[in-house]
C-alpha positions in Angstrom: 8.0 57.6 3.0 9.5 60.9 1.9 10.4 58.4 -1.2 7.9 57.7 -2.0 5.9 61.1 -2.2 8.6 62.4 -4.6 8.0 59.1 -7.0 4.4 60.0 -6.5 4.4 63.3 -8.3 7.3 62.1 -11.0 4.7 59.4 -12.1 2.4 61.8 -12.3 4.1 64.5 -13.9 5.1 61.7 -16.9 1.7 60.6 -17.2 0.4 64.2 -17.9 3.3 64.6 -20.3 2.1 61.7 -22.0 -1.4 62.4 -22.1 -0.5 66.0 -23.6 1.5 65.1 -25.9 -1.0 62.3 -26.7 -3.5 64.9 -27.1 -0.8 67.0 -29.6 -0.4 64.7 -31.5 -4.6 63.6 -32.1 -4.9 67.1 -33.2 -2.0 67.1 -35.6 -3.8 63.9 -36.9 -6.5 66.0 -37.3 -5.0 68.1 -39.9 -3.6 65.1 -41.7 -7.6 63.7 -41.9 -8.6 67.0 -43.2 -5.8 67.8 -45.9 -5.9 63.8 -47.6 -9.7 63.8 -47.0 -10.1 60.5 -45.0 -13.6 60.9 -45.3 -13.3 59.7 -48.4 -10.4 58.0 -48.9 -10.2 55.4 -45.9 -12.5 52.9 -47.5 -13.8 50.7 -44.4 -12.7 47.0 -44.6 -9.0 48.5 -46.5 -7.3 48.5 -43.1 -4.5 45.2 -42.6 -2.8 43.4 -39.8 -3.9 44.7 -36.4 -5.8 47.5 -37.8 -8.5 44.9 -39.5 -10.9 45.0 -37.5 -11.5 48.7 -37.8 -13.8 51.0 -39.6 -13.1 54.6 -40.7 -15.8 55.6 -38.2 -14.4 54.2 -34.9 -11.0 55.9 -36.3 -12.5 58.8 -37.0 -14.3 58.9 -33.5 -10.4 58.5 -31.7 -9.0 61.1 -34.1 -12.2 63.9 -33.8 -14.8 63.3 -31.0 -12.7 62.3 -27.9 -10.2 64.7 -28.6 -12.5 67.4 -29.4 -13.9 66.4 -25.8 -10.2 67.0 -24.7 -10.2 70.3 -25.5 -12.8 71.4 -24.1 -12.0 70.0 -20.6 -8.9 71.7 -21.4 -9.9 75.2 -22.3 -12.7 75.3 -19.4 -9.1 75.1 -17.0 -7.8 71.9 -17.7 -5.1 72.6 -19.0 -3.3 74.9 -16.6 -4.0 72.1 -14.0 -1.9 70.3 -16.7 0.5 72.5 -17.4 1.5 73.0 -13.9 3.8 70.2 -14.2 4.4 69.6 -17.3 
């Protein structure tokens, strides 16, 4: 069992890597959004392939409202619980 409690907190330690840097990388996005204007220049219904069926809003809400969420789980503590084994 000892095993197992060791692969226990490895899985967990790469799933908080992943959601930080996860989390790194919606914010660069962020900046990307703000310096080409996405507002404005993602015309909804322009997207191909597997991005079709999306709208500038629902990308807009996965680049700016969840993560904004994010961060402030993460500055109310969060992220030192993260960081812990990171």
């Amino acid at each position: 069992m000892g095993n197992r409690k060791s692969d226990f907190v490895t899985e967990a330690r790469i799933a908080v890597r992943q959601l930080w840097q996860a989390h790194q990388t919606l914010e660069k996005l962020q900046a990307e959004w703000n310096a080409l204007d996405y507002d404005n220049t993602l015309a909804d219904g322009g997207f191909e392939g597997e991005n079709a069926h999306l709208n500038t809003a629902q990308v807009s809400a996965a680049v700016f409202t969840t993560p904004d969420a994010i961060r402030g789980l993460l500055t109310a503590g969060h992220a030192t619980n993260l960081a812990r084994l990171l």
